[in-house]
Structure formats: structure tokens, C-alpha cells
C-alpha positions in Angstrom: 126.6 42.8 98.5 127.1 40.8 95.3 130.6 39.3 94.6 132.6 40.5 91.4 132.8 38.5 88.5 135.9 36.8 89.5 134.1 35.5 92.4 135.3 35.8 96.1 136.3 33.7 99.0 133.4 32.3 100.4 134.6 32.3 103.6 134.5 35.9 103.1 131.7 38.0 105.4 131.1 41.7 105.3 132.7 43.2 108.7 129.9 44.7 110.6 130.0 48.6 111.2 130.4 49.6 114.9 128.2 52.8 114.1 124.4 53.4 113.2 123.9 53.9 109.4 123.5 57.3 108.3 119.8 58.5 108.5 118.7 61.1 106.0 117.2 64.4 107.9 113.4 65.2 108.2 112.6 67.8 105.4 112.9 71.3 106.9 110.0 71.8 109.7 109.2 75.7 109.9 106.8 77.0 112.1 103.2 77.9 111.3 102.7 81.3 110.7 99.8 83.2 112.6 99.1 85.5 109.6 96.6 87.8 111.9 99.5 88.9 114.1 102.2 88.9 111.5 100.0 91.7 109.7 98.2 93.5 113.0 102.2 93.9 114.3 102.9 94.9 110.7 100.3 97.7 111.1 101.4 98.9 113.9 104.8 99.0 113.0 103.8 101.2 110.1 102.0 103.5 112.5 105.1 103.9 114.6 107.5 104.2 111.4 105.0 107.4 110.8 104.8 109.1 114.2 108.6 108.5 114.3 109.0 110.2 110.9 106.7 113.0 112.6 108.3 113.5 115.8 112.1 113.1 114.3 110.7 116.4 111.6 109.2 117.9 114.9 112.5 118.0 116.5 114.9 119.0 113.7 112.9 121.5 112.9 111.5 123.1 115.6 114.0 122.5 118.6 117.6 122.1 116.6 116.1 124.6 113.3 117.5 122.3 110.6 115.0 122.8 108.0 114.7 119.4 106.1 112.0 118.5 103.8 110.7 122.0 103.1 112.3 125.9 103.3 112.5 127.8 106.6 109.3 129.5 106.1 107.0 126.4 106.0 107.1 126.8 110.5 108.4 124.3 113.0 106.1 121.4 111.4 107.2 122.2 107.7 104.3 121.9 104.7 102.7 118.9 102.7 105.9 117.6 102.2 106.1 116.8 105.9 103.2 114.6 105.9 104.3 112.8 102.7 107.1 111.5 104.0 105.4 110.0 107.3 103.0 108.7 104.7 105.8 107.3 103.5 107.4 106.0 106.4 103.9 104.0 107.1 103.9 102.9 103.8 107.5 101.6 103.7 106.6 99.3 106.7 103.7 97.9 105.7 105.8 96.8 102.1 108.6 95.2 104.8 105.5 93.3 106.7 104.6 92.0 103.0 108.4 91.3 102.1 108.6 89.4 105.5 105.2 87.6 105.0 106.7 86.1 101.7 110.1 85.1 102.8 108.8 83.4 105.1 106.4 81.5 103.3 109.3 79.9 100.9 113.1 81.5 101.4 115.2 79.4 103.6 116.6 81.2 106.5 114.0 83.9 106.1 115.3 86.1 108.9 118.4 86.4 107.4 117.2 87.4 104.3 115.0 89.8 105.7 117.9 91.6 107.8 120.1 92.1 104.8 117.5 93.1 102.6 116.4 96.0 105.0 120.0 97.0 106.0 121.1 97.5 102.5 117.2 99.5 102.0 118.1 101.7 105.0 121.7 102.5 103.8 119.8 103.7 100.6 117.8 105.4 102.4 120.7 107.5 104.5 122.9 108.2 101.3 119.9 109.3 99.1 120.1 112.7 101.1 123.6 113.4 100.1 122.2 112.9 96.5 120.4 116.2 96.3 121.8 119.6 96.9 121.2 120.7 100.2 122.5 122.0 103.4 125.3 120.1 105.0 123.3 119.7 108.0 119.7 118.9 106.0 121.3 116.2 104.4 122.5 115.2 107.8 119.7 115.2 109.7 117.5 113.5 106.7 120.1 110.7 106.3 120.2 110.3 110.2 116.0 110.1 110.5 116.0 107.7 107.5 118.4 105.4 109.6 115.9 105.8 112.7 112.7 104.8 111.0 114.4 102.1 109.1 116.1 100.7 112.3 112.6 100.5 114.0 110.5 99.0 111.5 113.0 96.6 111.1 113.5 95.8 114.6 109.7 96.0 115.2 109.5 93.2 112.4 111.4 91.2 113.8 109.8 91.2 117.0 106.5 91.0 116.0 107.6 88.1 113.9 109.1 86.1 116.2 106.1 86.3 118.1 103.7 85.3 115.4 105.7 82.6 114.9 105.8 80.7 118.3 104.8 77.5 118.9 101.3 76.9 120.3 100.2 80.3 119.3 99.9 79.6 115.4 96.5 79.5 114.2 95.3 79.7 110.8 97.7 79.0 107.9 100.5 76.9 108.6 103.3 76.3 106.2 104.7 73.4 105.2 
């Protein structure tokens, strides 16, 4: 420490601190990624996100008779439309698997990210229904089967990534 111009006592000395300086923190360790299982769980996810699409029609139609996604004469399994929107549901997780592969590369607190950006996707998805003209219970029992498939691919996410991203069971592309 250098004295001020004015100059100091000599016999002056710098008390000594009774605490350890202040180290800076390591840079931010994340985990390496095991890409191969982020996107195999991502696949399946996609293929549960479509048979729960399927089976959620199944039941609304056929067993409570709501007729959702196409008119009363379509039968218990409804038309095209039916298998559109499990298409859709497959292809909805398989976009969240890419979403979640990219936060985690570079977002900090990817998790987080990923939890809010899906809740506010699947409370789009539960008011679109009340968007369109409809029955009452249509729109009721669309809104409620858009909450179930968004609930699982997003807690099926989350599960598979947690997994993919365990210590000792990374392989391939780490991150930084």
C-alpha cells in the first residue's frame, strides 16, 4: 500500500485481516450433456405425447361422447383431423426436446427457463379452445387434453434430462 502524498507515520503498519481474502468463484461448471439420450428420451416423449393425444380423443369421444376435433358423425375415433393433432402432439415434443437441447447448451439456469417457457406454451394451449366457437363441453375437454399432453412432455423432459445429464454417464459432447 503506498502512502499519500503528505506522507505517513512510519511507524505506521497495515493491521492484518483476521479472515481469508475473498477468492473469486470458479466460472460456472455445468455438466456434460449425453446428447444420444437427451434426443432418444426426446423421442420417446414425442411418441407418448402422441398415444396420449390418441387415447385422451378415444375417451372423450367414444366413452364420455364429447365430440372434439371433428362432428358426431366422424365415429368414436373421429376423422383425419384426429390423427393430425397426435401428429401434432409428437411433433410439439420433439420441438421442446430441441428447445431443451439449446438452453442447455448456453442459458443459465436452463431448467428454469425450460419450465416457464412450457407452462406459459401449455396455458396457450388450454385457452386456444375457448377461441373458437364450439360446444361448452368441446372446448372443455380440448383445453383439458391440451393440459395433459403438455404436462407429460414436459415432465417427461425433465426426467429424461436429468438423466442425460448425470455425472459419469456423459459421453460425447460436453459443454463448457
Amino acid at each position: 500500500m503506498s502512502a499519500p502524498e503528505g506522507g505517513w507515520d512510519r511507524n505506521y503498519e497495515e493491521p492484518t485481516r483476521p479472515y481469508p481474502p475473498v477468492v473469486e468463484p470458479p466460472g460456472e461448471q455445468r455438466p456434460a450433456v449425453n446428447i444420444g439420450r437427451l434426443w432418444a428420451g426426446g423421442v420417446g416423449t414425442a411418441v407418448v405425447a402422441a398415444l396420449v393425444a390418441l387415447v385422451g380423443i378415444l375417451l372423450v369421444r367414444g366413452v364420455l361422447g364429447i365430440h372434439i376435433l371433428s362432428p358426431s358423425e366422424a365415429g368414436m375415433y373421429g376423422d383425419t383431423t384426429t390423427t393430425t393433432y397426435a401428429f401434432g402432439a409428437f411433433a410439439v415434443a420433439i420441438l421442446a426436446t430441441g428447445l431443451r437441447h439449446l438452453l442447455l447448451l448456453g442459458m443459465p439456469r436452463p431448467i428454469s427457463f425450460f419450465n416457464w417457457i412450457m407452462l406459459l406454451v401449455i396455458a396457450v394451449g388450454v385457452l386456444i379452445p375457448f377461441t373458437v366457437s364450439a360446444e361448452p363441453e368441446s372446448q372443455f375437454a380440448t383445453a383439458a387434453l391440451n393440459l395433459v399432453i403438455g404436462l407429460s412432455i414436459m415432465s417427461l423432459l425433465n426426467s429424461v434430462s436429468a438423466i442425460a445429464m448425470r455425472p459419469g454417464r456423459a459421453e460425447g459432447i460436453g459443454l463448457p
